[in-house]
C-alpha positions as CSV (number, residue, x, y, z in Angstrom):
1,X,98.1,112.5,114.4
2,X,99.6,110.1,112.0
3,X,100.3,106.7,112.0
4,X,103.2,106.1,109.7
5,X,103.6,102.2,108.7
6,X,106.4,100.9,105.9
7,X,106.2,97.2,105.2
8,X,108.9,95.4,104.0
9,X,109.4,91.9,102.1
10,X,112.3,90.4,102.6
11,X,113.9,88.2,100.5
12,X,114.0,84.6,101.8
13,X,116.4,83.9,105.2
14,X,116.8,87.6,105.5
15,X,113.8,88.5,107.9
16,X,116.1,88.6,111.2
17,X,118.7,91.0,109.7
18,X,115.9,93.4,108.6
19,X,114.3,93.3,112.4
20,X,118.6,93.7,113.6
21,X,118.6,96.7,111.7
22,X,115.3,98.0,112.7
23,X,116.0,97.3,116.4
24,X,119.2,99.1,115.9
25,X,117.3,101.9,114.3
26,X,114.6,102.1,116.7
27,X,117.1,102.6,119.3
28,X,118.9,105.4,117.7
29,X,116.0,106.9,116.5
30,X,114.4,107.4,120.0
31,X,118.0,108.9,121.4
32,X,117.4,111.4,118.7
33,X,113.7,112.6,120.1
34,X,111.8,110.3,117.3
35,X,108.7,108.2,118.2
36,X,109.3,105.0,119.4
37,X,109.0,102.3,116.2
38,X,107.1,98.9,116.8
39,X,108.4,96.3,114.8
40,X,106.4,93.6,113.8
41,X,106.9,89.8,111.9
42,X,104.5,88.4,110.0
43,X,102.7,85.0,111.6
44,X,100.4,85.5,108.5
45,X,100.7,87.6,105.9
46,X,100.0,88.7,102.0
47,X,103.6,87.3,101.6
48,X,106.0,85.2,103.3
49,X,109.2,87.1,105.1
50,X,107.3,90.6,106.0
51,X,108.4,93.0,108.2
52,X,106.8,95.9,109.4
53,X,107.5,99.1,111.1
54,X,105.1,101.4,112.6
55,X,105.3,104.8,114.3
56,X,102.7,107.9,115.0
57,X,104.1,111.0,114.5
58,X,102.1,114.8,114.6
59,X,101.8,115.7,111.4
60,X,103.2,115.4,107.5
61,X,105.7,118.1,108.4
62,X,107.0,116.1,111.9
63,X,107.7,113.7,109.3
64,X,109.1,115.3,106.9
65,X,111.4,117.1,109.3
66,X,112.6,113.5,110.7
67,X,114.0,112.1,107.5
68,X,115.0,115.1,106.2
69,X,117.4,115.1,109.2
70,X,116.7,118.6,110.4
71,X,117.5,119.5,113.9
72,X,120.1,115.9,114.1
73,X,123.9,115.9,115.0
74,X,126.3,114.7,112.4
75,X,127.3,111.5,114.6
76,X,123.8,110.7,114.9
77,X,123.3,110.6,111.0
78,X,126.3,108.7,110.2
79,X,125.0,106.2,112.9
80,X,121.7,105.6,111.1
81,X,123.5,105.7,107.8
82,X,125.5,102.8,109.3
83,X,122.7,100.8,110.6
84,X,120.9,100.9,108.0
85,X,123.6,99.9,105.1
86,X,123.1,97.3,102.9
87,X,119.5,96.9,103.9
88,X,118.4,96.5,100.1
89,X,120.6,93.6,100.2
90,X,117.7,91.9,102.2
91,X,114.5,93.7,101.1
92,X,112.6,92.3,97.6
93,X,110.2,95.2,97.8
94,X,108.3,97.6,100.4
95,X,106.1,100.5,100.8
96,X,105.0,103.2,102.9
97,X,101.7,103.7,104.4
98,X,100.1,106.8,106.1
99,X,97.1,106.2,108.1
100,X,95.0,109.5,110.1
101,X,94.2,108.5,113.3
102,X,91.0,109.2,114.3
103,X,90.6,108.2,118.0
């Protein structure tokens, strides 16, 4: 099992339109047989305005399989790509981290 976390830092005042989106997305995502997303603010953090976004997911492949869009209706896809527009508009810089789970 993996825990999958992408961290995101916002530029300044955009924090709440980041989490709308990932709310949004989370929602979606789920309907679509994804693992549920936690969404988290920072109360302290490396940098101001960070969001982050966790989920677990089975393996490399689950993932893989996930954003690649395999196995999703067309609606569904143009629904995310929706969503998700414009969210570089409010996003300085982020990354991706995987983590193993061990227990």
């Amino acid at each position: 099992m993996l825990l999958i976390r992408d961290i995101m830092y916002c530029k300044p005042g955009k924090v709440r339109a980041l989490v709308e989106k990932f709310l949004a997305m989370s929602k979606l995502s789920e309907k679509m047989g994804m693992p549920k997303m936690k969404i988290m603010t920072d109360v302290s953090a490396e940098r101001y305005w960070t969001v982050v976004s966790e989920m677990e997911v089975a393996s490399f492949q689950a993932f893989e399989d996930m954003f690649s869009g395999k196995g999703q209706n067309e609606n569904d896809l143009k629904e995310f790509e929706n969503i998700m527009k414009g969210y570089h508009d409010l996003v300085d810089q982020g990354r991706r981290e995987f983590y193993k789970i061990e227990s």
